[in-house]
C-alpha positions in Angstrom: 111.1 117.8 118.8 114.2 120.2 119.4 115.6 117.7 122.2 119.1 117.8 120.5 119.9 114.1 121.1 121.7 112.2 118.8 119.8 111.2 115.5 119.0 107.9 115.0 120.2 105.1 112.2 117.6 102.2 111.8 119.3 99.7 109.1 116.9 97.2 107.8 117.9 93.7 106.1 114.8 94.4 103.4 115.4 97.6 101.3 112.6 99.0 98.8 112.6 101.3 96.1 110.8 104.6 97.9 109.1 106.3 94.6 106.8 108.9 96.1 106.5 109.5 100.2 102.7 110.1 101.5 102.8 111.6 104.9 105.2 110.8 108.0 104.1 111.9 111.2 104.3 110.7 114.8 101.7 109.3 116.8 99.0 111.3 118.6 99.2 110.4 122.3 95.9 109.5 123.6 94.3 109.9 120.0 94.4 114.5 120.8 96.4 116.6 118.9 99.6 116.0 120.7 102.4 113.5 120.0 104.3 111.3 122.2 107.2 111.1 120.1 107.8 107.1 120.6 105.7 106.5 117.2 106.4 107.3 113.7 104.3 106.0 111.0 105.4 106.6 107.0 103.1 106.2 104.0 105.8 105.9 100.6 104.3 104.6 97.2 107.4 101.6 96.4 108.8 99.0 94.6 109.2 96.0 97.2 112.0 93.6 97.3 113.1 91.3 95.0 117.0 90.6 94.2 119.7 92.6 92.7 119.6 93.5 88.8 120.9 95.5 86.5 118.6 98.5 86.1 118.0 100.2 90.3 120.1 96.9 91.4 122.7 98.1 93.3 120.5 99.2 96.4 119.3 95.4 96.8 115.5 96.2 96.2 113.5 95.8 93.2 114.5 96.0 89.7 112.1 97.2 86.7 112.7 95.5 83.4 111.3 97.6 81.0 112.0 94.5 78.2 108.5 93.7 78.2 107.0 96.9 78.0 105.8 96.4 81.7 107.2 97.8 85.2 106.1 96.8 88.4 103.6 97.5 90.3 103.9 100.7 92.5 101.6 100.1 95.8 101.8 101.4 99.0 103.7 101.0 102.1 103.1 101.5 105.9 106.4 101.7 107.9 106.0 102.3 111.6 108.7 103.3 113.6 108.5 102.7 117.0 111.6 104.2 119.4 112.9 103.1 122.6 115.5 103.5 124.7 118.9 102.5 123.0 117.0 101.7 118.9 114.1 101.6 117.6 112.2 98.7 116.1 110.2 98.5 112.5 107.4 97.1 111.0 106.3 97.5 107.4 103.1 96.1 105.5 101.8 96.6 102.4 98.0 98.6 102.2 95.6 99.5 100.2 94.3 96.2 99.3 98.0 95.3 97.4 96.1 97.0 94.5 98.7 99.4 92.3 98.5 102.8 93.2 101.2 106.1 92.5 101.5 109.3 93.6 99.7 109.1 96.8 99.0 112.5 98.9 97.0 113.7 102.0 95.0 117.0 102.9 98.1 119.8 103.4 96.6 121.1 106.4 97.6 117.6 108.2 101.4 117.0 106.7 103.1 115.7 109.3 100.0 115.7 111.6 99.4 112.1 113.4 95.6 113.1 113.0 95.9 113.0 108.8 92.6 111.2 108.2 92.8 110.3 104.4 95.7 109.1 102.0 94.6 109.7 98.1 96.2 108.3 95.2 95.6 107.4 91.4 94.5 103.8 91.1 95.7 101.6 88.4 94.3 98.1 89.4 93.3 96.2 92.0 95.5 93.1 91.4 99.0 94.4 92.2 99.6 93.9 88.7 102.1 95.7 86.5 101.7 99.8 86.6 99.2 100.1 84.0 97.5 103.7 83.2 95.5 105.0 86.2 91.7 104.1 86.3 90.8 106.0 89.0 91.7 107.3 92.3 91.8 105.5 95.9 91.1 106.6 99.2 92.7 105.2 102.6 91.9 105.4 105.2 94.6 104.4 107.8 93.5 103.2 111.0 94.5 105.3 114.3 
């Protein structure tokens, strides 16, 4: 941090719908306490792609009909940024199983931290399904 370059722009060509953002933190060089700066991993509850709609549609991600009574599943994301010289490249996967989740949150003490050792969140079902009430909570653990 504080190096004053220039910030950085990484345009993607498969938007989401970020709802609720986890933790983002860079790397830990080595697996210690420090950072190397060259790795940035982001944990965001969202609504993965689909195609343009009415409702949410002009951002190009997906779009929740509510006509049915149901919305779509909210599950978690795992973007890792990884920068080099001249850009940066990107990676994204979906976690947790696939299973719906919301409102996911770690420990305070490690926001930001690339040592954060648990993600928690509500847990609504294990299929992916449409959000549904929560039926529990879940507990990642993301790997190193």
């Amino acid at each position: 941090g504080g190096g004053g370059g220039e910030p950085l722009t990484v345009r993607t060509e498969d938007p989401y719908f970020a709802i609720h953002h986890a933790v983002a933190c860079e790397e830990p060089r080595g697996g210690g306490g420090g950072s190397d700066g060259e790795t940035i991993r982001l944990y965001t509850a969202a609504w993965p792609v689909v195609g343009a709609g009415p409702f949410l549609g002009d951002w190009g991600g997906d779009v929740p009909l509510y006509d049915d009574g149901k919305i779509n599943p909210t599950l978690l994301l795992e973007t890792t940024l990884r920068l080099h010289e001249g850009g940066a490249s990107l990676e994204r996967s979906y976690v947790a199983g696939g299973a719906c989740i919301d409102h996911p949150h770690v420990d305070p003490r490690f926001e930001g931290d690339g040592r954060v050792r648990y993600i928690f969140m509500s847990w609504c079902n294990a299929e992916g399904e449409s959000g549904s009430p929560p039926g529990g909570y879940c507990r990642l653990d993301p790997p190193p």
